[in-house]
VOGU-3710 file (C-alpha; in Angstrom, 3 decimals, decimal comma):
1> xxxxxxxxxx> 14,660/10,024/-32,340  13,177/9,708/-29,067  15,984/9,017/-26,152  14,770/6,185/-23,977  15,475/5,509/-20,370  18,889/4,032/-19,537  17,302/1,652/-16,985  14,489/-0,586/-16,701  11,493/-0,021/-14,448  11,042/-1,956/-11,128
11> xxxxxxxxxx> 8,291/-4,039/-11,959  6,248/-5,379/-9,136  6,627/-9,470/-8,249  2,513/-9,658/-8,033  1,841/-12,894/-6,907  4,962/-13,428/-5,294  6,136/-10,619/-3,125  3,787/-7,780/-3,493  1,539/-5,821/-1,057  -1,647/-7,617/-2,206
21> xxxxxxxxxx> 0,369/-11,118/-1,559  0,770/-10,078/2,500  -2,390/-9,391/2,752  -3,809/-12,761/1,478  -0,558/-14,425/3,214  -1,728/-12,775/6,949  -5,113/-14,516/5,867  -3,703/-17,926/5,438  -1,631/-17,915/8,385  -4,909/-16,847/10,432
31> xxxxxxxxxx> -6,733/-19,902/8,812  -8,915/-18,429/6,546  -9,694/-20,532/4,088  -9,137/-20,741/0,175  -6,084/-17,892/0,904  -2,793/-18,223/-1,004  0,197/-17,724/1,477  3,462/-17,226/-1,520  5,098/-15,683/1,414  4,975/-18,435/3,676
41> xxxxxxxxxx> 3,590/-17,169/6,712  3,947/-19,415/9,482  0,713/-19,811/11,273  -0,816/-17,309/13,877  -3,906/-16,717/16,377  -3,422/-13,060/16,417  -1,932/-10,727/13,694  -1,350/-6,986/13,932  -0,255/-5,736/10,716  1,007/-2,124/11,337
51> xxxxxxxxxx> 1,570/0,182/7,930  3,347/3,265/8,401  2,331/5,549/5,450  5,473/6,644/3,245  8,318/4,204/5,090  10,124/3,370/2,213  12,740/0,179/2,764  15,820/2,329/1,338  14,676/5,003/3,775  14,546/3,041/6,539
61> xxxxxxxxxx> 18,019/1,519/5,868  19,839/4,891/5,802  18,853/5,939/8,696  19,342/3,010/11,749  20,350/5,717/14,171  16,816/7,429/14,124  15,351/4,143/14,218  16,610/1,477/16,544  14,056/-0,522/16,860  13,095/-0,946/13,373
71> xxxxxxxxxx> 16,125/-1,228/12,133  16,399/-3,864/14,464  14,271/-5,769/12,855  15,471/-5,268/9,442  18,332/-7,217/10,223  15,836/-10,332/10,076  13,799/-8,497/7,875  13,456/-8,314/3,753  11,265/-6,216/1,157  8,196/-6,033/-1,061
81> xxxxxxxxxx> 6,966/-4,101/-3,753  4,298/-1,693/-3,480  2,683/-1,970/-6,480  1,765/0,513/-9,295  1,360/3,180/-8,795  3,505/3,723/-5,536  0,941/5,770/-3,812  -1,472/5,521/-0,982  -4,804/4,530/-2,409  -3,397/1,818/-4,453
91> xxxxxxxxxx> -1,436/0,262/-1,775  -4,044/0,147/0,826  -6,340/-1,182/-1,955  -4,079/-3,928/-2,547  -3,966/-4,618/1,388  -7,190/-4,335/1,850  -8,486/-6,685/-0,879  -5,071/-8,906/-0,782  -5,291/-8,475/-4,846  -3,233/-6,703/-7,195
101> xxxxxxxxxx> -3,943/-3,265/-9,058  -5,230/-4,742/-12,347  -7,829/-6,991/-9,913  -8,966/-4,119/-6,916  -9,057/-1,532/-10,120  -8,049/1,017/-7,780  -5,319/2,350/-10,234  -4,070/5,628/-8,364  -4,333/8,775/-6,672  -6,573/10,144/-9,518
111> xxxxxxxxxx> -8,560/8,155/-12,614  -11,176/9,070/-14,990  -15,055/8,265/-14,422  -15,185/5,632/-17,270  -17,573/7,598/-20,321  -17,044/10,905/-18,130  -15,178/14,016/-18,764  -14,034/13,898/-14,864  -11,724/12,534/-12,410  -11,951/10,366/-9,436
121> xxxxxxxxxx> -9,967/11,476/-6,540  -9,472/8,154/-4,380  -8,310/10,310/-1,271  -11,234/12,865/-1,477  -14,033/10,662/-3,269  -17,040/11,928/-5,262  -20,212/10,973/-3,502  -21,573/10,513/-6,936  -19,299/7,267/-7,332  -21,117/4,331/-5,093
131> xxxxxxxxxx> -17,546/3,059/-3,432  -19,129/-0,755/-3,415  -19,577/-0,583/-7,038  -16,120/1,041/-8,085  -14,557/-1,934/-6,304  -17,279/-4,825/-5,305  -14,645/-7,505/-4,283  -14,597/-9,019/-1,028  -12,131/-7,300/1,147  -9,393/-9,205/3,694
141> xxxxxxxxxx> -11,920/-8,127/6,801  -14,927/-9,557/4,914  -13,187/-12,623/3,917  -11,658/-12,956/7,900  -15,288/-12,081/9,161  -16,310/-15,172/7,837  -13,931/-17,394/8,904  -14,762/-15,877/12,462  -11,731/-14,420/12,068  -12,249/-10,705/14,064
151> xxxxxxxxxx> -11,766/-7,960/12,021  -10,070/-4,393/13,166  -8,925/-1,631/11,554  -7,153/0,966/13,896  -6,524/4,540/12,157  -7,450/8,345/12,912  -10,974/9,554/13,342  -11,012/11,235/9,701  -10,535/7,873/7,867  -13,187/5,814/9,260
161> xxxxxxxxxx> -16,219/6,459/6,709  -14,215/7,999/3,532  -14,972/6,530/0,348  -11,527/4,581/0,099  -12,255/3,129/3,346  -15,923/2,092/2,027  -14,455/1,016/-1,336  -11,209/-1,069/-0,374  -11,585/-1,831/3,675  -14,811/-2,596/4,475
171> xxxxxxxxxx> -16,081/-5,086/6,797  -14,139/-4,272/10,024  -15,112/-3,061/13,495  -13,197/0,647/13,462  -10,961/1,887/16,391  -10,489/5,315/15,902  -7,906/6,606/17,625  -6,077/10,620/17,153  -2,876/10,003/18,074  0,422/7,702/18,594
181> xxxxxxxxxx> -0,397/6,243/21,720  -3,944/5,788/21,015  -3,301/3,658/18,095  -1,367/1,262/20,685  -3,889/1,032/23,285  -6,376/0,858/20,755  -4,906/-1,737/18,598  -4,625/-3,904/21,740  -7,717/-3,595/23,289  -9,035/-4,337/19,476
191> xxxxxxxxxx> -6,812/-8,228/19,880  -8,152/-8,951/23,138  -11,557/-8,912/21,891  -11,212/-12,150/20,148  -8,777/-15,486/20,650  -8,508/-15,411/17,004  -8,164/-11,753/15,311  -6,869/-9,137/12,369  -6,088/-5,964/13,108  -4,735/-3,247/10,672
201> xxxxxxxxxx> -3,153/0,005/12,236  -2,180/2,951/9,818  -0,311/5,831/10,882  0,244/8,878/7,973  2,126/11,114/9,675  5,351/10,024/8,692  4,148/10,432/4,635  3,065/14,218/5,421  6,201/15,267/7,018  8,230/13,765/3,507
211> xxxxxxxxxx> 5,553/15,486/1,824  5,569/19,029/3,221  9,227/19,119/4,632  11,140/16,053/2,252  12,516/12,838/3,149  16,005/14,266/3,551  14,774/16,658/5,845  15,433/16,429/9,561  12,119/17,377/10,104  11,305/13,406/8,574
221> xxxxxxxxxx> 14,189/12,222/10,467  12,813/13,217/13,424  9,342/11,965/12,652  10,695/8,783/11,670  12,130/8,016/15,637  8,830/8,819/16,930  6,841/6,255/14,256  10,041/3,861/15,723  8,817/4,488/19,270  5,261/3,804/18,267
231> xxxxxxxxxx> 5,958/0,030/17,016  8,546/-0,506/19,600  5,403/0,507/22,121  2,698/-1,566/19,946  4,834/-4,807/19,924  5,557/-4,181/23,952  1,291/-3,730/24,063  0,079/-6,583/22,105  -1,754/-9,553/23,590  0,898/-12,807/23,904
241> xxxxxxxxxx> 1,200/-14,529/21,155  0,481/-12,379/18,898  2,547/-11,469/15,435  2,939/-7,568/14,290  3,652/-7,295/10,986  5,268/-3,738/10,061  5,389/-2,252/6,595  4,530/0,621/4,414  2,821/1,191/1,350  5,583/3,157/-0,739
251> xxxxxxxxxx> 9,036/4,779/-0,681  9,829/8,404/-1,488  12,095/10,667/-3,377  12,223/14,192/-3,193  11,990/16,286/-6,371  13,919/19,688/-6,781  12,011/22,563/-8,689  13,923/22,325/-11,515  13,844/18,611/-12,049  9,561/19,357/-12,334
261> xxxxxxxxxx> 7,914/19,499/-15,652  5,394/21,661/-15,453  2,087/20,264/-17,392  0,536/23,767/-17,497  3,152/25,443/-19,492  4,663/22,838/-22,006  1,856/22,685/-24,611  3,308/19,464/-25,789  2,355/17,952/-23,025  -1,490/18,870/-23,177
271> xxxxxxxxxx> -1,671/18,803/-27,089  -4,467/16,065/-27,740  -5,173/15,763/-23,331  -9,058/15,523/-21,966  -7,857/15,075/-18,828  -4,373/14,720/-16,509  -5,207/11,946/-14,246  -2,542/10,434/-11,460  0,059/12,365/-9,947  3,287/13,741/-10,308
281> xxxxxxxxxx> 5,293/10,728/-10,264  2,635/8,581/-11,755  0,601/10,147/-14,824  -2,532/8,393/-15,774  -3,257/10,720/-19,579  -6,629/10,216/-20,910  -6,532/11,411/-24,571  -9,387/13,486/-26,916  -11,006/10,261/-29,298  -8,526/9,248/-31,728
291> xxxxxxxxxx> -5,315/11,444/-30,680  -3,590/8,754/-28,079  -1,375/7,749/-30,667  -0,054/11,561/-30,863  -0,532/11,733/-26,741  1,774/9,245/-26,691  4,702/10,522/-29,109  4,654/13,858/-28,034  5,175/12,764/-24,430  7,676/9,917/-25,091
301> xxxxxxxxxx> 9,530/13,214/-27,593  9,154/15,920/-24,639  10,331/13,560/-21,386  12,559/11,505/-23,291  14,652/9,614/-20,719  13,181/11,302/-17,550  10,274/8,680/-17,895  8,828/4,917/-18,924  5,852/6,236/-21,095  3,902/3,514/-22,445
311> xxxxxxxxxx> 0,256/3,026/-24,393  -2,358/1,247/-21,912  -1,978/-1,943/-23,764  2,054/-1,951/-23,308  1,546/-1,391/-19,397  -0,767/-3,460/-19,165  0,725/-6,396/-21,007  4,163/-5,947/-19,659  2,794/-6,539/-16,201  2,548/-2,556/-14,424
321> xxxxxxxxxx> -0,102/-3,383/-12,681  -1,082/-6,679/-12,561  -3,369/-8,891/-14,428  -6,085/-6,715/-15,351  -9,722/-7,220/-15,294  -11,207/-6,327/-18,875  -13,532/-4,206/-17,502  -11,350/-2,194/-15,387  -8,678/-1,521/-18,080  -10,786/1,822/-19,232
331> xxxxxxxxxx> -9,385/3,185/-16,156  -6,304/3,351/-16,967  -5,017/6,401/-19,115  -4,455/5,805/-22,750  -1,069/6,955/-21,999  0,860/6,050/-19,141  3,965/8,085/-17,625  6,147/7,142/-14,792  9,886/9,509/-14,235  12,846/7,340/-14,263
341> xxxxxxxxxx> 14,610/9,456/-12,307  14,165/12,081/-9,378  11,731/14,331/-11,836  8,156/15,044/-11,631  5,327/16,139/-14,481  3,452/18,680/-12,173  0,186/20,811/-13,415  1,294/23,721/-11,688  -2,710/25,644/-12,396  -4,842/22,107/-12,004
351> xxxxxxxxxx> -2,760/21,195/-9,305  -1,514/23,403/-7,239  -1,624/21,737/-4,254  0,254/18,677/-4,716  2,405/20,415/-7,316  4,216/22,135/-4,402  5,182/19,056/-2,721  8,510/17,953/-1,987  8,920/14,687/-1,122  6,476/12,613/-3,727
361> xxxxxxxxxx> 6,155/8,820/-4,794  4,178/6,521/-7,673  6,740/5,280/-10,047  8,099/2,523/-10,419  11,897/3,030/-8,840  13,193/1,242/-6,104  13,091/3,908/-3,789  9,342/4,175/-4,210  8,436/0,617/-4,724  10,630/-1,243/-2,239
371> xxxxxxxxxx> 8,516/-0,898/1,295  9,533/-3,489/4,455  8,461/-6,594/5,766  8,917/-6,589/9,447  8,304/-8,561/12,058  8,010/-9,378/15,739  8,676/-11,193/17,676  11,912/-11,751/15,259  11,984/-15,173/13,166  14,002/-17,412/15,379
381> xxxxxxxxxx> 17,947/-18,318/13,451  15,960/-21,478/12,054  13,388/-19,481/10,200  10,025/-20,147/11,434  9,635/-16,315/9,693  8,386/-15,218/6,551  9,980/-17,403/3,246  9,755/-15,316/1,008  12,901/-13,539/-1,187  13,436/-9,792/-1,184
391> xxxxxxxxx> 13,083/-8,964/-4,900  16,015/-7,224/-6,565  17,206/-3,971/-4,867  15,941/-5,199/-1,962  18,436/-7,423/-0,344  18,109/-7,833/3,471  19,693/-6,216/7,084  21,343/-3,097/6,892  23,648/-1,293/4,158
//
């Protein structure tokens, strides 16, 4: 008999206090109209919403000395979930449309071409997928654009015309800026533009240090002071009477080599497999026609309680990603895989690359799912802040 997990998977509050709910919250309090605001955002004439790739809320917790000024603000400040999977594309989907997974259809880091025998990479895009038609929704920068809301996004050079940018962000005027303290000056000469404005900032530096060096490394301690210097200089920069918003769009955990399974030499694990879609810590597994049900014992037999493996159906109906659009639950793998624990199913051949990380995200843990809600200037003792509850794990201020 198959061991199961001994604990139950974070499940993201969509709706309530999810990504995709600040995003359509920083809407209302701009005055857009038609916007849901469940986390009760008071109102504002200028928002900067900063997201710092990778900043998970434990993270940030353990380490207040590296981080004064964020930390700072945590005291005042609370958690949300990411979303699922815990990983870039999906997040910044989520912000970018202000909907969940199962709505924006972005559903991870890798997904199979619906009646294709191919994957979509969302960070490296196929030029044969038209972005606009992989996810036609409005995005939050559409929707602001016409409320005469202006519309920034403030990121590196490399990010402006990429097919996730296209497919989850269009619709605002780009500041491209290379470094730290370009994103400040940029992201503040972006607010002055307009009396009423959005602007997003992303910084990924931060994520590539836990990736390449792990986030118990000093190397992303140190990394971590200087993304605290950069919002501590970005809320100094900012027009008056403006709000900055700071949060992240997953955790991390770092994976030793021997907690990896390694996709490419259990034959279990690719008995019945057309393609390995996702990532390490979040395994999308599209099965040959008629062998899910198999896909789906011999994984639940051969991780056993290292993972939550479910059937599409059971993910989707107990809530993993949202309520899901008919049409976009093909997406989805047939079988569904996220570790329970500080493992990792790598495909050491397919995937070399990202099989050699250390610090990875995606599942549906705390660490990875709980990101922070920040912000400045600090809600005032009476709470003219954000009303929302940090979900469970969560909590609020420091350890």
């Amino acid at each position: 008999m198959t061991e199961l997990p001994t604990t139950s998977p974070s499940l993201p509050r969509y709706g309530q206090t999810a990504l995709s709910d600040l995003a359509s919250s920083v809407l209302a309090a701009l005055g857009a109209p038609g916007e849901a605001n469940p986390l009760g955002l008071p109102p504002a004439d200028r928002v900067c919403l900063l997201v710092i790739d990778g900043l998970g809320w434990d993270l940030l917790r353990e380490h207040p000395a590296a981080a004064p000024f964020l930390s700072e603000l945590a005291v005042s400040g609370g958690a949300l979930m990411a979303g699922f999977p815990a990983t870039t594309a999906t997040s910044l989907a989520s912000l970018g449309t202000g909907r969940p997974p199962g709505q924006h259809g972005m559903f991870g880091y890798q997904v199979r071409v619906p009646g294709e025998s191919r994957l979509l990479n969302a960070l490296q895009w196929d030029k044969r997928v038209d972005p606009v038609a992989w996810q036609p929704g409005s995005t939050i920068f559409e929707r602001a654009a016409a409320a005469r809301i202006g519309a920034f996004r403030v990121a590196s050079t490399v990010l402006e015309r990429t097919g996730l940018s296209a497919a989850a962000m269009r619709g605002a005027a780009y500041y491209a800026a290379d470094t730290m303290g370009a994103l400040v000056a940029a992201a503040a000469a972006a607010l002055r533009r307009q009396d009423q404005a959005l602007a997003m900032v992303y910084y990924g530096g931060l994520d590539a240090t836990g990736h390449a060096c792990g986030s118990g490394s000093d190397a992303w301690r140190y990394q971590l002071g200087h993304v605290d210097k950069l919002a501590e200089q970005l809320a100094g920069a900012l027009p008056p009477g403006t709000t900055l918003y700071i949060t992240a769009d997953h955790g991390m955990v770092d994976v030793a080599p021997h907690d990896r399974i390694d996709a490419d030499t259990e034959p279990a694990l690719r008995a019945g497999v057309a393609l390995l879609g996702g990532e390490p810590r979040a395994r999308h597994v599209y099965a040959e026609p008629g062998a899910a049900t198999d896909v789906l014992a011999a994984w639940r037999e051969t991780l056993g309680p290292r993972a939550w493996v479910a059937a599409r159906d059971e993910a989707v109906s107990d809530g993993w990603f949202g309520p899901v659009m008919p049409a976009l639950a093909v997406r989805i793998g047939d079988v569904v895989a996220a570790p329970a624990g500080p493992w990792a199913v790598v495909a050491s051949k397919a995937e070399p690359r990202e099989s050699a990380l250390i610090g990875m995200h995606g599942s549906l843990t705390p660490a990875e799912q709980l990101v922070p809600l920040l912000t400045w200037p600090r809600p005032d003792s009476e709470g003219t802040g954000p009303h929302y509850r940090a979900p469970d794990g969560g909590g609020h201020g420091r350890r």
